[in-house]
N, C-alpha and C positions, 0 to 999 in steps of 0.2 A: 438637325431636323429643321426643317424651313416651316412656318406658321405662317396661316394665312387667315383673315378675316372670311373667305369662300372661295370654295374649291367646288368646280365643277369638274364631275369627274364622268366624262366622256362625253364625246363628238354627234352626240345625236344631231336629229332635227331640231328639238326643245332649245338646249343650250345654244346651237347656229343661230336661231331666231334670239332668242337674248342678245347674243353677240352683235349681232347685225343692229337689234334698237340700241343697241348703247355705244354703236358708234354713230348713230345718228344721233343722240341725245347723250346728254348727260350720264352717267353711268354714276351705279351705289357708291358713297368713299369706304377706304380702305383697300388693303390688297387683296387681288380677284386672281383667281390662278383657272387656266382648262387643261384638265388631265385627261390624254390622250395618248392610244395606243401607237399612234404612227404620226407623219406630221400633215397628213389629208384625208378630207372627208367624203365617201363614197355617197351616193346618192342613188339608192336600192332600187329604185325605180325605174332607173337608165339602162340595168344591169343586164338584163334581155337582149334589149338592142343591142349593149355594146359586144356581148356575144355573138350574137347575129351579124355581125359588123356595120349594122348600122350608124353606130357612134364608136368616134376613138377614147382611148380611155382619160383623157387629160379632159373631155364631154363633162363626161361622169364624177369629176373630183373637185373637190376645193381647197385649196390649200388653205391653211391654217392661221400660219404664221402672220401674212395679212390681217386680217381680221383679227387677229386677237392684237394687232397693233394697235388697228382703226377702234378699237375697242377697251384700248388701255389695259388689258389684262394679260398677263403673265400663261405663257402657254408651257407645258411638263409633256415629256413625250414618255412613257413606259404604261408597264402593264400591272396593274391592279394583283397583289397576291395573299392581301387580308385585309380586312377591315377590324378596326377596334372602334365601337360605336362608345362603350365608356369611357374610354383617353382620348373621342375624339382622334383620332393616327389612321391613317393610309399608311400599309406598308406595298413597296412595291414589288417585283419581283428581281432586282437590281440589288433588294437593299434598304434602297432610301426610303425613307419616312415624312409623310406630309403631314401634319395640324393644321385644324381648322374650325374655326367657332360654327360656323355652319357648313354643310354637306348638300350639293344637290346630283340626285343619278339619274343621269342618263346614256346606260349604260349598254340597251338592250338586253338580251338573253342568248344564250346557247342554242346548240340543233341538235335537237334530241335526235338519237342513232339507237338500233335498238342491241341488244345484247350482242356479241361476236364472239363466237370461237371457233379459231384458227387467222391465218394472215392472210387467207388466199385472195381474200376481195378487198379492193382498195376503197376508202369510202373520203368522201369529197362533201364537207360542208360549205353550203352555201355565203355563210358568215363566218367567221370574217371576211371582206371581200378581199381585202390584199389577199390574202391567204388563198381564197379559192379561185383567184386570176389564176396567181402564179403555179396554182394546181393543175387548171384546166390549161394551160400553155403547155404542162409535160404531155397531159392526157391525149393533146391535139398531137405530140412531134408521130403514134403511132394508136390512131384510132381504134376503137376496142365498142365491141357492143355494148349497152348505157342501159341501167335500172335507175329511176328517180322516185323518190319515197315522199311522198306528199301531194296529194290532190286538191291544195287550194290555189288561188290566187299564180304564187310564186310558183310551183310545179307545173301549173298547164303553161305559162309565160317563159317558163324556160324549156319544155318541151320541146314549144312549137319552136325557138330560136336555136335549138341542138338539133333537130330533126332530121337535116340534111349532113349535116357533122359526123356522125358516129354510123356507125353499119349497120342498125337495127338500136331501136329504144323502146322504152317499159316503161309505163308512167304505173304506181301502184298509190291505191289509196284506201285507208281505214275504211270510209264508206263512199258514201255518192261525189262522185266528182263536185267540185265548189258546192260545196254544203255550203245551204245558205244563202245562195244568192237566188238569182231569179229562175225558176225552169226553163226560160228561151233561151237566159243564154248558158248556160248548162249544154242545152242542146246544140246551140252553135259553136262552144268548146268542144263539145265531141266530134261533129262533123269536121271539124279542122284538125283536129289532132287525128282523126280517119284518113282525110287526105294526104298528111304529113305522113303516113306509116307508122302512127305511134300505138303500141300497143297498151289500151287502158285496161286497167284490171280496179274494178268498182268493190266498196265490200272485203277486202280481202288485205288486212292490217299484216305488217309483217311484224313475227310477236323475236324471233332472232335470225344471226347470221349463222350456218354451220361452213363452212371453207369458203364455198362457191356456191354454197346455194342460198338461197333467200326461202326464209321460212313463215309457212302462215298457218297457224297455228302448231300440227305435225304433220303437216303436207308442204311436199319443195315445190315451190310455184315459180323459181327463175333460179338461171345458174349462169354464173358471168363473174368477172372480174369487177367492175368497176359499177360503184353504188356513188349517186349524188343524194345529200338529205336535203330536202327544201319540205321537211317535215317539222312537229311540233315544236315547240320553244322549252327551255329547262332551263333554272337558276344557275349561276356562276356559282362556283363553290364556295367564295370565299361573299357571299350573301348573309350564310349564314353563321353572322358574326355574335359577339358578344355585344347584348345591349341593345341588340337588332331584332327587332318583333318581325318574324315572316308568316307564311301561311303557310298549311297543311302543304301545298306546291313548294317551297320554299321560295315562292318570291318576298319580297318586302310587302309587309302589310302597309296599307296607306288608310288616312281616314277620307274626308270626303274632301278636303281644302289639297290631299294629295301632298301631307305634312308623313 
């Protein structure tokens, strides 16, 4: 079991921004380790266009291994499969086990998917992105009409860059398109996703999957093979650990210092 004075464990933004001042400056003493699922960092934001083919994908990444050079800390490549908050231990899914006097996460969240039964509909999370490249590169070898589950932000942004892609698309959302943001441009996401052929459905939460169909409440409101989630956020499972205060959500509860 390898022991470390701080273990960050995962690739966010948070942790790159650490990384990055403490290869300009001085860095904490003792051993620093970043635990990460692969050995590059996806940047969400890019992830539209690089669909779109506006950006290639090497645009959108950062390799790792750099940086955590330029930053004297020791980089771990696997996947997160418990946490022990009172021994302190990372176990991984490999096996191996990490210690470490302090823990910092940044880890993100899950894509929440709603209930499924039966296989017939293929569902495509947005996150991870390795994962959901190399999704949407099978998806692309034989195009198939597209439902996408989420009306914020990410869901009209990947919409409009799938639009011309796929045979017909479905954008569905719990309630009003970009809840929350401004009504004008509400309304200039619609007129764009109108242009685009995108079919929005406002209001209209899907509560499960039955084969092929997509369900809202007990009426089938889409029937199609192929679901993308760019829907709400859910705990990693192994969050809820021993010794780990989460919330009624099961995320990690934080006080206000974000300890």
């Amino acid at each position: 079991m390898s022991q470390y004075d701080l273990l960050l464990a995962g690739a966010g933004h948070a942790h790159l921004g650490v990384l990055r001042r403490w290869a300009l400056v001085e860095r904490p003493p003792g051993r620093i380790a970043l635990l990460s699922s692969g050995p590059e960092a996806w940047y969400s934001g890019m992830l539209p266009g690089l669909l779109a083919g506006r950006y290639a994908a090497a645009d959108c990444r950062l390799e790792l291994q750099p940086l955590c050079r330029a930053a004297k800390v020791e980089l771990i490549e696997g996947e997160i499969a418990a946490l022990d908050a009172a021994s302190r231990q990372v176990e991984l899914a490999d096996g191996r086990r990490l210690a470490a006097e302090w823990l910092a996460l940044n880890v993100g969240a899950a894509v929440a998917a709603p209930p499924q039964q039966g296989d017939a509909m293929q569902l495509l999370a947005v996150k991870p992105f390795a994962g959901f490249l190399a999704g949407w590169q099978q998806w692309q070898a034989e195009p198939r009409r597209l439902a996408i589950l989420g009306g914020g932000a990410a869901g009209v942004e990947l919409a409009l860059a799938l639009a011309g892609q796929v045979p017909a698309l479905a954008l569905f959302c719990a309630g009003p398109l970009l809840a929350g943001h401004a009504p004008g441009l509400r309304l200039r996401a619609l007129g764009h996703l109108r242009q685009r052929g995108v079919q929005v459905r406002e209001h209209c939460p899907i509560g499960r999957i039955e084969d092929d169909w997509l369900l809202s409440g007990d009426e089938p409101v889409w029937r199609g093979r192929r679901l993308l989630l760019a829907s709400g956020a859910r705990p990693w499972p192994w969050l809820a650990a021993r010794g780990l205060v989460c919330d009624d959500a099961g995320f990690v509860a934080i006080r206000p210092s974000l300890q």
